[in-house]
C-alpha positions as a Markdown table, in Angstrom:
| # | Residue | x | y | z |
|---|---|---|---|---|
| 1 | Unk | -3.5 | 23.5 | 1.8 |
| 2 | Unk | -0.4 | 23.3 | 0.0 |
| 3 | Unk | 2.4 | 20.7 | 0.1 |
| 4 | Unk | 5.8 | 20.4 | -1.2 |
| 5 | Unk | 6.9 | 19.4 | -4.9 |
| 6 | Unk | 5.1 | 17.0 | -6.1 |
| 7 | Unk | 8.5 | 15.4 | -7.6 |
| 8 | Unk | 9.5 | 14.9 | -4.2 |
| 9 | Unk | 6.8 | 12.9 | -3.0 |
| 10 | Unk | 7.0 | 11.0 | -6.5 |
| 11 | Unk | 10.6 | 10.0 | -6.0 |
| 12 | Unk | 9.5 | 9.5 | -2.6 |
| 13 | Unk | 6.4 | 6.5 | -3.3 |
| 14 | Unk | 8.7 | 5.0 | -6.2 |
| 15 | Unk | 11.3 | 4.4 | -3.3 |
| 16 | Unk | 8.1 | 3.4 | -1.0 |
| 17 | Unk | 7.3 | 0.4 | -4.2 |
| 18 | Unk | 11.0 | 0.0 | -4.4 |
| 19 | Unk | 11.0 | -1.2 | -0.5 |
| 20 | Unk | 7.8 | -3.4 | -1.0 |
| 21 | Unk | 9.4 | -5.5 | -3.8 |
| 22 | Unk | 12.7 | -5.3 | -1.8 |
| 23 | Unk | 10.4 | -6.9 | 1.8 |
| 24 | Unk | 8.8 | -9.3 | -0.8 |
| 25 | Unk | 10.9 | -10.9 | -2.7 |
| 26 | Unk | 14.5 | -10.5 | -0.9 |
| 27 | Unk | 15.6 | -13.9 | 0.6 |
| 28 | Unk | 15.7 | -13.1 | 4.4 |
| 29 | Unk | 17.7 | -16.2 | 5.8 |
| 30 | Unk | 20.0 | -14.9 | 8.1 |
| 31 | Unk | 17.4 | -12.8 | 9.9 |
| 32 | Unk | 15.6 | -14.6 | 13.1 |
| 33 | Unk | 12.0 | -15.9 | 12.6 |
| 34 | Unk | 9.3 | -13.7 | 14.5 |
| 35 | Unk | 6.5 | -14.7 | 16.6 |
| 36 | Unk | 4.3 | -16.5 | 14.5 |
| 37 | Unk | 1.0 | -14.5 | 16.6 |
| 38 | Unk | 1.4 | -11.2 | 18.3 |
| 39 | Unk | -1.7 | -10.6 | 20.2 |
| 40 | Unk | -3.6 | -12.7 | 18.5 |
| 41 | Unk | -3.0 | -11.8 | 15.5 |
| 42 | Unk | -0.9 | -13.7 | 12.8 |
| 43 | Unk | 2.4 | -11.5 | 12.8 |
| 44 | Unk | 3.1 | -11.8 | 8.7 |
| 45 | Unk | -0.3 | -10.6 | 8.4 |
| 46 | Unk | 0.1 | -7.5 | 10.5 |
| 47 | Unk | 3.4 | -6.6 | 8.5 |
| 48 | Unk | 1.2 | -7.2 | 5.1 |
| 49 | Unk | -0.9 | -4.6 | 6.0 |
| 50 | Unk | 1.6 | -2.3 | 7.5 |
| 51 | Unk | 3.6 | -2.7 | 3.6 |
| 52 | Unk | 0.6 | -1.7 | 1.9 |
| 53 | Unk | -0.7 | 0.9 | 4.3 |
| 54 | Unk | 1.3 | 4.1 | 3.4 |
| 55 | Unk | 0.3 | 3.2 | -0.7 |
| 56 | Unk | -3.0 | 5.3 | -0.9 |
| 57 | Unk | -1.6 | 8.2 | 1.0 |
| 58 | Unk | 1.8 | 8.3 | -1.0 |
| 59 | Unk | -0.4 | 7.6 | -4.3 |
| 60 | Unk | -2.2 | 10.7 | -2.9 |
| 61 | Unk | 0.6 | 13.0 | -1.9 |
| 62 | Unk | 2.5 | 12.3 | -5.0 |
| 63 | Unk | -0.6 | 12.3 | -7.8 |
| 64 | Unk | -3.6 | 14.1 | -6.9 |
| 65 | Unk | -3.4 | 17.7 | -8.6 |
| 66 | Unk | -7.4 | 18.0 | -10.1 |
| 67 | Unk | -9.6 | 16.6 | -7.5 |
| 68 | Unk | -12.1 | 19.3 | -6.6 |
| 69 | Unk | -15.2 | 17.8 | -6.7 |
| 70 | Unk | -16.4 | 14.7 | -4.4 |
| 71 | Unk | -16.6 | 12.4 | -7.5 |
| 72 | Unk | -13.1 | 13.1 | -8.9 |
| 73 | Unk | -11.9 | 11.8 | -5.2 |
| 74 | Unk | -13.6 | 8.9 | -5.3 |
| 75 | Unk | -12.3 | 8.2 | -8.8 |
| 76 | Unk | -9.0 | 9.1 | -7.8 |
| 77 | Unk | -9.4 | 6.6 | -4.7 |
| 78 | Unk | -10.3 | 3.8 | -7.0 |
| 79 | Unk | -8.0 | 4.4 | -9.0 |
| 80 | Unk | -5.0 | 4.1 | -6.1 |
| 81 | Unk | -7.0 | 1.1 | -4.7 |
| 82 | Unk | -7.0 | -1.3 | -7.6 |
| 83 | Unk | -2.8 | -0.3 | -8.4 |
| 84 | Unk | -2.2 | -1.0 | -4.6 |
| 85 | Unk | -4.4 | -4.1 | -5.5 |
| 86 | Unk | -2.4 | -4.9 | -8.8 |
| 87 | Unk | 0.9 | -4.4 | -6.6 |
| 88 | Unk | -0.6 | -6.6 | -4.1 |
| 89 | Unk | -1.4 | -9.4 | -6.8 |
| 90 | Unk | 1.9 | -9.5 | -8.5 |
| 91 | Unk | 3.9 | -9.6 | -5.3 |
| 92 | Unk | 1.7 | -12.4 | -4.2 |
| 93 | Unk | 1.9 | -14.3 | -7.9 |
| 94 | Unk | 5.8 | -13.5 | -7.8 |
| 95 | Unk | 6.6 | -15.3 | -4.3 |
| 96 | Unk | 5.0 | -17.9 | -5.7 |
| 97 | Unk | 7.1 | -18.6 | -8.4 |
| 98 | Unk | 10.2 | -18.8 | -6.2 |
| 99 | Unk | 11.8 | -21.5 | -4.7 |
| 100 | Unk | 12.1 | -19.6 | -1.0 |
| 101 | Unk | 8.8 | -17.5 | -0.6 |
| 102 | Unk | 5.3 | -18.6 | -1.2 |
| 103 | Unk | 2.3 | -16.5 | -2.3 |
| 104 | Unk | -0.9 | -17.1 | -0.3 |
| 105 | Unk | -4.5 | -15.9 | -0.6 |
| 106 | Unk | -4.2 | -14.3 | 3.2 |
| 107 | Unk | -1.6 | -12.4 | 2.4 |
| 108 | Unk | -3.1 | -10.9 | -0.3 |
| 109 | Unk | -6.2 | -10.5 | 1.7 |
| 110 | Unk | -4.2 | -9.1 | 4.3 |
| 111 | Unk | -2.8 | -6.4 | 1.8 |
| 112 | Unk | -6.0 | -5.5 | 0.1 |
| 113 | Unk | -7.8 | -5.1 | 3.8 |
| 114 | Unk | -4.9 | -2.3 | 4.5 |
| 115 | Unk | -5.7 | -0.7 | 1.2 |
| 116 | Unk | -9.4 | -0.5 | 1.6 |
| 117 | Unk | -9.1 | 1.2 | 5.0 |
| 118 | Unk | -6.1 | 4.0 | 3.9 |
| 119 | Unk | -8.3 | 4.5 | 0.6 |
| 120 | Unk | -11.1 | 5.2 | 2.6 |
| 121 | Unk | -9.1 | 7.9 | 5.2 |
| 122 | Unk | -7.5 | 9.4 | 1.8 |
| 123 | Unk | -10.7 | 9.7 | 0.0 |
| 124 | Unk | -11.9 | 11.3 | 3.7 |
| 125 | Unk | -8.9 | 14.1 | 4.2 |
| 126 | Unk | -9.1 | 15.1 | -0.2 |
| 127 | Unk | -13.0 | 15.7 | 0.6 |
| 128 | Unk | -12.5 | 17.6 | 3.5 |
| 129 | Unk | -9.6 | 18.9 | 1.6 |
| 130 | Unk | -12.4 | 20.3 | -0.9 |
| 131 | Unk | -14.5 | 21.7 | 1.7 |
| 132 | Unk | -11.8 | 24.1 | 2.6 |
């Protein structure tokens, strides 16, 4: 299977971390204050793990170039996991250290939840990838 330029899809997640520090440390005050629980679920948390979603794939689409063999996948996954991770961490540690957001554990755990399950779908479609 072949996709487009790779360069594309780099300028492409760049833009994609670009947005995330953008949603995470911009001072929303004129916007109106969601739910605070969508279907039971803690609407700031469901828009965490939303952000960080589309990181493993876009880490994917825009780095992966050598991984033919099962292990190289799951190296490469790790790999996208723990900088999703890192991003997740410093966004967290950053809101903190403003006067207007706040970092908080959830959030993070939120964010690392979402990475964990698009890692594990990524590291699915490169092996089937292989088996092609």
């Amino acid at each position: 299977m072949t996709r487009p330029d790779k360069g594309i899809w780099k300028c492409i997640f760049f833009i994609y971390i670009a947005a995330v520090l953008f949603c995470c440390f911009w001072h929303f005050n004129d916007f109106p204050k969601p739910p605070a629980i969508f279907l039971g679920i803690p609407v700031d948390k469901a828009v965490h793990f939303a952000m960080f979603f589309p990181f493993p794939f876009l880490a994917w689409l825009a780095f992966d170039r050598f991984t033919v063999k099962p292990w190289q996948s799951i190296v490469f996954v790790l790999i996208s996991f723990l900088a999703g991770c890192l991003l997740a961490a410093f966004t967290e540690a950053g809101q903190s250290l403003t006067s207007y957001r706040n970092g908080d554990i959830l959030d993070f755990t939120a964010d690392v939840i979402s990475l964990a399950v698009s890692s594990l779908i990524v590291l699915f479609i490169d092996i089937r990838k292989q088996e092609k």
